[in-house]
Residue, then its C-alpha position, 0 to 999 in steps of 0.5 A: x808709762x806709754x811705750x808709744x804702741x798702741x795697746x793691742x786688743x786682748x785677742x792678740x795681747x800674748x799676754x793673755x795668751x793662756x789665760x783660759x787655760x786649763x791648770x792641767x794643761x799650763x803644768x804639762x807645758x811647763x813640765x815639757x809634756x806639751x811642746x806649745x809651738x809644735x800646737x801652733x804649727x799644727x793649728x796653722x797647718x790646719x787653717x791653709x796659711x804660710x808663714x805671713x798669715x795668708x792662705x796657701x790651702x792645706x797642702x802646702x801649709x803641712x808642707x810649710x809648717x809640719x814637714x819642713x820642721x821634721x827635718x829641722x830637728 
């Protein structure tokens, strides 16, 4: 059945999101242990980039992505 998508390639196919995972590491997410999103915003900190995807440089992607979220909680 076509959802009328295109299909996305595996890179970007959530899906596939973590199928090279450790079993360790799935059953401490799933255990709460590891808190998935917090990873995410720490690697796009990492990478200078906002919210869109586009680089802002490392100073203010910790801002947008780490800092901001501290207050947030």
């Amino acid at each position: 059945m076509s959802t009328g998508k295109p299909p996305l390639p595996d890179h970007e196919n959530p899906d596939y999101l973590f199928s090279t995972t450790s079993t360790v590491l799935l059953l401490a997410i799933a255990a709460g242990q590891i808190d998935p999103v917090a990873l995410a915003r720490r690697e796009l900190a990492n990478r200078g980039v906002d919210r869109s995807g586009a680089w802002v440089g490392f100073p203010a992607a910790v801002q947008i992505h780490l800092e901001d979220q501290e207050g947030g909680r």
